[in-house]
C-alpha positions as CSV (number, residue, x, y, z in Angstrom):
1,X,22.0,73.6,-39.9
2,X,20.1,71.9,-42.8
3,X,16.6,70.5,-41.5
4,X,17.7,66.9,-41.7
5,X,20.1,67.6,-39.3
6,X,18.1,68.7,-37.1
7,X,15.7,66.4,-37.6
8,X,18.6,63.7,-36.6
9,X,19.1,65.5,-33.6
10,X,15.3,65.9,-32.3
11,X,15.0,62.0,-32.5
12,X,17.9,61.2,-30.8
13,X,17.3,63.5,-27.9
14,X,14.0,61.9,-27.7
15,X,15.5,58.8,-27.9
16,X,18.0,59.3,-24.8
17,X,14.8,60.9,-23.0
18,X,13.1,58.0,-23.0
19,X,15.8,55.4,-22.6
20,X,17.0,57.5,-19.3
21,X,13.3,56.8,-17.7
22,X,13.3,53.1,-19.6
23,X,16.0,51.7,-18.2
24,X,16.1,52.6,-14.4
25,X,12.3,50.7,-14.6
26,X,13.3,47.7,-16.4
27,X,16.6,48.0,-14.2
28,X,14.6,47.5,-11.4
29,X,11.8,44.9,-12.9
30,X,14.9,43.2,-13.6
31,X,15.9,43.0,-10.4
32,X,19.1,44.7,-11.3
33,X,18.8,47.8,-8.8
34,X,16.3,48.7,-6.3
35,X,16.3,45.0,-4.5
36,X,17.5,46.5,-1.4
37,X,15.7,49.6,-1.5
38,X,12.1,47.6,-2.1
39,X,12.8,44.2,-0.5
40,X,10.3,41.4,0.4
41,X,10.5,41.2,4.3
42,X,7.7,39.2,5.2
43,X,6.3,35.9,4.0
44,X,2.4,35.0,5.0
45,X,1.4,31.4,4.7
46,X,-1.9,29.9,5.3
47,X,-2.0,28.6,8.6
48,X,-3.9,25.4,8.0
49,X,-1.1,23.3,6.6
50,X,-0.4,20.2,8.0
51,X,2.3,18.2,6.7
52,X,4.4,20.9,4.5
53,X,7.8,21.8,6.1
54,X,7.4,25.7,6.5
55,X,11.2,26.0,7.1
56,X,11.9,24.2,3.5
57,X,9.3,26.5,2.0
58,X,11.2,29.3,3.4
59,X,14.5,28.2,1.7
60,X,12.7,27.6,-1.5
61,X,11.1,31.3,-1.5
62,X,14.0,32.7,-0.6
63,X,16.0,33.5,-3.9
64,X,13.0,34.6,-5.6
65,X,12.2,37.1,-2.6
66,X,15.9,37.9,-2.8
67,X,15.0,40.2,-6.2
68,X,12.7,42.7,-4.4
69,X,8.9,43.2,-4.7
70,X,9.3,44.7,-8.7
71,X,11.8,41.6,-9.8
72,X,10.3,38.9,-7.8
73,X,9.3,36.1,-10.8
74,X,5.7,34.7,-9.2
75,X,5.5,32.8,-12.1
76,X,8.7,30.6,-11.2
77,X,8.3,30.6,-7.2
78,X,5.1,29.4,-7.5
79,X,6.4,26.2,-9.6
80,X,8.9,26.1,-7.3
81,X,6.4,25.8,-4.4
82,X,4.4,22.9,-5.9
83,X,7.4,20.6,-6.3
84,X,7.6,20.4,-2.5
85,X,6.0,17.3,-0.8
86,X,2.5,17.4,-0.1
87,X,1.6,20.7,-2.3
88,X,-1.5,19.5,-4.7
89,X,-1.3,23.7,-5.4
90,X,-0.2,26.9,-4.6
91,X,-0.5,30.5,-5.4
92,X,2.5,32.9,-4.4
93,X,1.2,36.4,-4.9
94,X,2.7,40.0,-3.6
95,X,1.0,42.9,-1.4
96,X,2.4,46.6,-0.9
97,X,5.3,47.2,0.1
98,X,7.1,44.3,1.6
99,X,5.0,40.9,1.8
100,X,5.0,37.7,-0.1
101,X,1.9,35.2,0.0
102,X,1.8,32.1,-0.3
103,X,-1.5,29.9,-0.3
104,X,-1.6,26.1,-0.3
105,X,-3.5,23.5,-0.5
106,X,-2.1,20.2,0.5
107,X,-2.4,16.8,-0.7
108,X,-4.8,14.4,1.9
109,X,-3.5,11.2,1.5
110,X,-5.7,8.0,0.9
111,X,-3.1,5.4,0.0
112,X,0.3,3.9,-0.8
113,X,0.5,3.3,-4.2
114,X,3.0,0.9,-5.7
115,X,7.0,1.3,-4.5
116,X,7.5,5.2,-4.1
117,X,4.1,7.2,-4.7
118,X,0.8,8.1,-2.8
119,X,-2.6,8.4,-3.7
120,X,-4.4,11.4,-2.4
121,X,-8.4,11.7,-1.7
122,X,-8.8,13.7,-4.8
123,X,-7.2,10.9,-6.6
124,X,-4.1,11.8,-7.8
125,X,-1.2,10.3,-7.6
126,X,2.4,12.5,-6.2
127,X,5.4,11.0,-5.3
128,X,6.3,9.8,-1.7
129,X,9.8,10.9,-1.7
130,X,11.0,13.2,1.0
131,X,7.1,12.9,2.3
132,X,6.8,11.3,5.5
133,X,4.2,8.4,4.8
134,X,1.5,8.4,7.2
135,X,1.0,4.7,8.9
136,X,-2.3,3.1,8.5
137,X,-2.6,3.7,4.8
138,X,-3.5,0.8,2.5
139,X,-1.3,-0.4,-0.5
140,X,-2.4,-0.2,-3.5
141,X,-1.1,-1.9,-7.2
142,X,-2.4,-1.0,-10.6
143,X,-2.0,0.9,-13.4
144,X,-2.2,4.6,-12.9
145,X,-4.8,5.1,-16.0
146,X,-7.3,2.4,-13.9
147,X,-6.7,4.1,-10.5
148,X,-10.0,5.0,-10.0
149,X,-11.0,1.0,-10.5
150,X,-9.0,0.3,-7.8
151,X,-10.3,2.6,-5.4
152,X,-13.9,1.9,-6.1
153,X,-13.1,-2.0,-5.4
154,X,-10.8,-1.1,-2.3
155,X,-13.9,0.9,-0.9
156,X,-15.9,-2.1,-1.6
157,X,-14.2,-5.1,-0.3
158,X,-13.3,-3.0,3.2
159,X,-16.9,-2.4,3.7
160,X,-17.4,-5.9,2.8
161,X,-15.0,-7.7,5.1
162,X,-15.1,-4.8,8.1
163,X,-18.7,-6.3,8.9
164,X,-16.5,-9.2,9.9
165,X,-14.3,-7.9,11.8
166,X,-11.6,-7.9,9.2
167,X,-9.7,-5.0,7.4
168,X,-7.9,-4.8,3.8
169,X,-4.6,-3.9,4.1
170,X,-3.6,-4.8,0.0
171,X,-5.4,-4.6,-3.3
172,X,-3.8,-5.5,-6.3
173,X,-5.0,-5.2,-10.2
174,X,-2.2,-7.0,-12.3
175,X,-1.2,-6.9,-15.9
176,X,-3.6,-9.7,-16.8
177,X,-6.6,-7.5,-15.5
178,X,-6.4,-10.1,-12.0
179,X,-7.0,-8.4,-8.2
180,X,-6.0,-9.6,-5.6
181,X,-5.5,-8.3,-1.6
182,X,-4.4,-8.7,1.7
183,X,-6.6,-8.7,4.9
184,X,-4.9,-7.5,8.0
185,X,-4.7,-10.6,9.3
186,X,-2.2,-11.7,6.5
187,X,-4.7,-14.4,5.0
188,X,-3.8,-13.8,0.9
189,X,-7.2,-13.3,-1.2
190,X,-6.7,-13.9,-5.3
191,X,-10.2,-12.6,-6.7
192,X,-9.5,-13.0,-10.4
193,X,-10.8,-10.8,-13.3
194,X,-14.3,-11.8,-13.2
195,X,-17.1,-11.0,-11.1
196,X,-14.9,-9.9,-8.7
197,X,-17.3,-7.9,-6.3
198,X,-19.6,-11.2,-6.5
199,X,-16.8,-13.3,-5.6
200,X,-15.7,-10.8,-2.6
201,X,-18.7,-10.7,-1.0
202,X,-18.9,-14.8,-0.8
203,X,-16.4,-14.8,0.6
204,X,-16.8,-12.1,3.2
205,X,-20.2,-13.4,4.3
206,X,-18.5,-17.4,4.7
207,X,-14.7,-16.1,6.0
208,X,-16.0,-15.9,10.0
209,X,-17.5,-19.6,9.9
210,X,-14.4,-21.1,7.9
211,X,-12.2,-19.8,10.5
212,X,-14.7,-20.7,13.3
213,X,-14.6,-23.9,12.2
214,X,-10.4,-24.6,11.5
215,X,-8.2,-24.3,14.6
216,X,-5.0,-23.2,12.3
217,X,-4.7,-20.4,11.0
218,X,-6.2,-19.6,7.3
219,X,-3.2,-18.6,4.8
220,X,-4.5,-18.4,1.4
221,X,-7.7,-18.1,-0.3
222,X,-8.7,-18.9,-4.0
223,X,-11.8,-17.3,-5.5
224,X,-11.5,-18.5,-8.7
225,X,-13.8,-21.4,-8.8
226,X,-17.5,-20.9,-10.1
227,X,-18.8,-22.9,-6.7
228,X,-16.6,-22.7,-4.2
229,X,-12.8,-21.7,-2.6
230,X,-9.4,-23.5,-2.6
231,X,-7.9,-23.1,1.1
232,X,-4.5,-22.9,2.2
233,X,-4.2,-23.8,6.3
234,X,-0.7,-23.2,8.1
235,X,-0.5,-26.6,9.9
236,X,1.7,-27.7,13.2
237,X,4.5,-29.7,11.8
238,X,3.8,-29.5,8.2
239,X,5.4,-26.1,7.6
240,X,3.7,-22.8,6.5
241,X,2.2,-23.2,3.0
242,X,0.8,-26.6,3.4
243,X,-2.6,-27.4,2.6
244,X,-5.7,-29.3,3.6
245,X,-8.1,-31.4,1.4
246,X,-11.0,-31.1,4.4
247,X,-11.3,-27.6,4.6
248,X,-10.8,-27.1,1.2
249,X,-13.3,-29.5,0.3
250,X,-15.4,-28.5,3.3
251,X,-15.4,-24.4,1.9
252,X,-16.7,-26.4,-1.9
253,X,-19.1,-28.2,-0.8
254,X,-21.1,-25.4,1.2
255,X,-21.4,-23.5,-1.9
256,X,-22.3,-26.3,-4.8
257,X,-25.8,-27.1,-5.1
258,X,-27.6,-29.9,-3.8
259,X,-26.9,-32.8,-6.7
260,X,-22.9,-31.4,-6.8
261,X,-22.2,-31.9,-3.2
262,X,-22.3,-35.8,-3.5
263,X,-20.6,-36.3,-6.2
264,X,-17.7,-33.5,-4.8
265,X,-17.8,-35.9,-1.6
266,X,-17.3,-39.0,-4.0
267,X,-14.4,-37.8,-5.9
268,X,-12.8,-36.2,-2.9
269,X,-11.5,-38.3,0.0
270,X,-11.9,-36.4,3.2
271,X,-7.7,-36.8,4.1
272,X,-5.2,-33.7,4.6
273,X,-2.8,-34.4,1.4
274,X,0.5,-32.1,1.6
275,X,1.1,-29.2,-0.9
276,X,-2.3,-30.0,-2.3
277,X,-2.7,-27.6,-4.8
278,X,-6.8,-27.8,-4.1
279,X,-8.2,-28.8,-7.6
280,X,-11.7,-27.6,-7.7
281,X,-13.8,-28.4,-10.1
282,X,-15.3,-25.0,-12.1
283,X,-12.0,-23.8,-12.0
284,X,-12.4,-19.8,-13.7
285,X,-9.6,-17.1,-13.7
């Protein structure tokens, strides 16, 4: 036998050496043998969770944990895990011989936001689908890139009007750059898209008298005006929607400076008109 033949020979019987120890490893790395001999029996979770469905974590975990403790894909389990409701993150690890781990932190919610998602503390925004929605929470509308806007003014005007007794259920930032909200008591606030915090906390400090001083019930209030408010007053017999020159009037004249207030008082008669649309003058956006 020449020497390249035996040459030929001494790699291949290397070769099949090392495939026979190769391939019963990757076999089982694989999850191709060995899941039954080395299988996950025991899943840990952090026991601080409050809103994740454990038994739905279960079923997600259990095809990966199906592979044994050599195939089990972390990578994938772990992005399975965070697609569940409520998971901000998660970290799926395994421990000697049988246990699979799971840590997670959940998602604290602060808001509604828009149709289908919620805002959590941390400020980002996860879908509300198969979540169930805490009550209480405020609604929130803008765009996603100017969420943090809208929390900042949310935090604002509920400071503002809970010295009064009153609490913001809706805030709204529009296309045009425009807020608007919603007390709890249903009155309808539009703010516009200037000095919105200035206007807010007018209005705030003057909303107890104005309703102190109107038996019916206040259903809309304009900030847009450089001096003053256009009111909205849900009147017996007129239907809801109708308005009131007085008050309206009344809520202008109480912020205009001294000289304005006559000539407000001459150009307005003090008469309830009927779907007055409340024509300030200094109308702003």
């Amino acid at each position: 036998m020449n020497a390249a033949v035996r040459r030929t020979l001494q790699v291949s019987a290397w070769a099949l050496a090392v495939a026979l120890v190769v391939l019963p490893v990757v076999a089982v790395v694989n999850g191709w043998i060995g899941g039954d001999r080395w299988p996950l029996r025991t899943l840990r979770v952090n026991h601080d969770l409050q809103r994740v469905d454990t038994a739905r974590l279960r079923e997600t975990l259990l095809p990966y944990a199906s592979s044994g403790f050599f195939a089990v894909r972390l990578d994938e389990a772990q992005a399975a895990v965070t697609k569940l409701p409520w998971v901000e993150r998660a970290e799926v690890r395994k421990l000697w011989p049988d246990v699979l781990e799971v840590r997670i932190v959940e998602h604290r919610p602060f808001a509604r936001w828009g149709v289908d998602r919620l805002l959590s503390e941390q400020g980002r925004l996860f879908p509300a689908a198969g979540a169930e929605v805490p009550a209480g929470l405020p609604l929130l509308h803008g765009p996603d890139a100017r969420a943090a806007d809208v929390v900042a003014l949310y935090n604002e005007a509920r400071d503002l009007f809970a010295a009064g007794g009153f609490s913001v259920n809706e805030l709204e930032l529009d296309e045009r750059d425009s807020w608007s909200l919603k007390l709890g008591n249903g009155i309808d606030v539009v703010v516009g898209s200037q000095e919105a915090r200035l206007r807010l906390k007018r209005f705030a400090r003057m909303l107890p008298h104005l309703l102190a001083r109107n038996p019916h019930p206040l259903q809309r209030a304009d900030l847009r005006y450089t001096n003053g408010f256009a009111l909205e007053w849900a009147k017996p017999g007129m239907g809801n929607g109708e308005s009131g020159m007085v008050e309206a009037t009344a809520a202008a004249v109480a912020l205009l400076p001294r000289p304005a207030k006559r000539q407000l008082a001459s150009r307005w008669p003090v008469l309830p008109i009927p779907h007055s649309p409340f024509p300030i003058p200094g109308s702003t956006t």
